[in-house]
C-alpha positions as CSV (number, residue, x, y, z in Angstrom):
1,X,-8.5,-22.8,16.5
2,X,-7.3,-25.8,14.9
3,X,-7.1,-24.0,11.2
4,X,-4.9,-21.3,13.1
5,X,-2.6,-23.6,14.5
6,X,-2.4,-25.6,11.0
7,X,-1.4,-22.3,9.3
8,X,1.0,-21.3,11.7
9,X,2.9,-24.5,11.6
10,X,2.3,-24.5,7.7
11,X,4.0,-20.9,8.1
12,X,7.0,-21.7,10.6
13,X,10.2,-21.6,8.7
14,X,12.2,-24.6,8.2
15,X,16.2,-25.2,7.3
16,X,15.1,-26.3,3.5
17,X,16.2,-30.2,4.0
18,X,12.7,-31.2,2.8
19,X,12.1,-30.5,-0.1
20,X,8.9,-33.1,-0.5
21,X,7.5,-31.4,2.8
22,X,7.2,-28.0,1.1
23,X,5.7,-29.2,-2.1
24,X,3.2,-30.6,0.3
25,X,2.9,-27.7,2.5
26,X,1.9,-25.6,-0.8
27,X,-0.7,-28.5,-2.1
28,X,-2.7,-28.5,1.2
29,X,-3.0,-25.1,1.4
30,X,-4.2,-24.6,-2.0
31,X,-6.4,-27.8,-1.5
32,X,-7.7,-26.6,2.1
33,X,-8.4,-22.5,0.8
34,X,-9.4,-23.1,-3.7
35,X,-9.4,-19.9,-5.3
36,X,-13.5,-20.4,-7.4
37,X,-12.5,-17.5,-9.9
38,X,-16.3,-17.7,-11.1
39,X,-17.0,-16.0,-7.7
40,X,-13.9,-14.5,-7.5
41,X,-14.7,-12.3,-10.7
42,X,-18.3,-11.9,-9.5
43,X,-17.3,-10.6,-6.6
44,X,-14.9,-8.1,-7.8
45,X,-17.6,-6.8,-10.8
46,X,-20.1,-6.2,-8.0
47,X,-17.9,-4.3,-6.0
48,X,-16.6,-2.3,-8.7
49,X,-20.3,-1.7,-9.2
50,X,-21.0,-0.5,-5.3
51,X,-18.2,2.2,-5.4
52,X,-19.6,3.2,-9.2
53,X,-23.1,3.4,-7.7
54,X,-22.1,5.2,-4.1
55,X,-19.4,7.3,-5.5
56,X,-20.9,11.4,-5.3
57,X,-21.4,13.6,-8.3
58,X,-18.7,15.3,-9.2
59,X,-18.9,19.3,-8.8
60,X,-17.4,21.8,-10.8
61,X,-15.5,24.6,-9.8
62,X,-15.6,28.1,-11.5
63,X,-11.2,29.3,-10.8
64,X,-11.1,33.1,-11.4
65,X,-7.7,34.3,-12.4
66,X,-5.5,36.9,-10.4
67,X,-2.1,38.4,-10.7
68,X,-0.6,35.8,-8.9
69,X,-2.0,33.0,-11.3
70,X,-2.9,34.8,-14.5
71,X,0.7,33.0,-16.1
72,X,-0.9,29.4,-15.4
73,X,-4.2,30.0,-17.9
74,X,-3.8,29.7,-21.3
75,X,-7.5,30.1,-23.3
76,X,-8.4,28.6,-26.7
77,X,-11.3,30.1,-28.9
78,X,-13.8,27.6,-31.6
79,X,-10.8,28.3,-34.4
80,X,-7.9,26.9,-31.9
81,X,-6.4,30.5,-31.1
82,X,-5.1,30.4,-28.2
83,X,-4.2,33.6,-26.0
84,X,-3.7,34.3,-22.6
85,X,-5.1,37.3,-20.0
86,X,-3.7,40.8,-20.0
87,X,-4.8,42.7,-17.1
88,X,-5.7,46.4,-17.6
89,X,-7.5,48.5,-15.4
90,X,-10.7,49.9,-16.6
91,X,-13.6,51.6,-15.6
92,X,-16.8,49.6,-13.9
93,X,-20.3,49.8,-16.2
94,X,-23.5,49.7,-15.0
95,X,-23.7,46.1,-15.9
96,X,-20.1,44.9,-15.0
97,X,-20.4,40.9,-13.3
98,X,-19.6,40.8,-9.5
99,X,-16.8,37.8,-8.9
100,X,-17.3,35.6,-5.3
101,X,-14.7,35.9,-2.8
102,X,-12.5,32.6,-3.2
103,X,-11.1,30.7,-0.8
């Protein structure tokens, strides 16, 4: 209660006529609240740690191409050819691959 009170007269604002008064407003609240940066960095590192740790796996997504989207894939081959897709219409083998419905 008394540190609340503090920073809220610490916090009022004032007409500027002190000058001395802020200078000393600044050094008691840096004297009252020190910044350790030894902790500060240790802190940090092992949180940046905890969301490397918890964070999921990513998943990876298989995008068939359509008519509506076929413009926005451009394919490269091992000798960096690349081509696009030209759709044709052909006739289903015994052994043709079934694509999922997407969503």
């Amino acid at each position: 209660m008394i540190v609340t009170n503090f920073l809220a007269y610490l916090a009022r604002e004032d007409d500027g006529s002190d000058e001395f008064f802020n200078i000393y407003k600044c050094y008691i609240i840096v004297t009252m609240f020190p910044i350790h940066f030894r902790v500060f960095i240790l802190s940090f590192l092992l949180g940046i740690l905890c969301v490397y740790i918890t964070s999921p796996a990513p998943t990876k997504i298989t995008v068939y191409s359509t008519n509506d989207n076929k413009h926005l894939f451009q394919f490269s081959d091992k000798a960096d050819n690349c081509f696009q897709l030209k759709q044709t219409v052909v006739k289903c083998s015994n052994d043709a691959e079934e694509i999922p419905l997407q969503i």
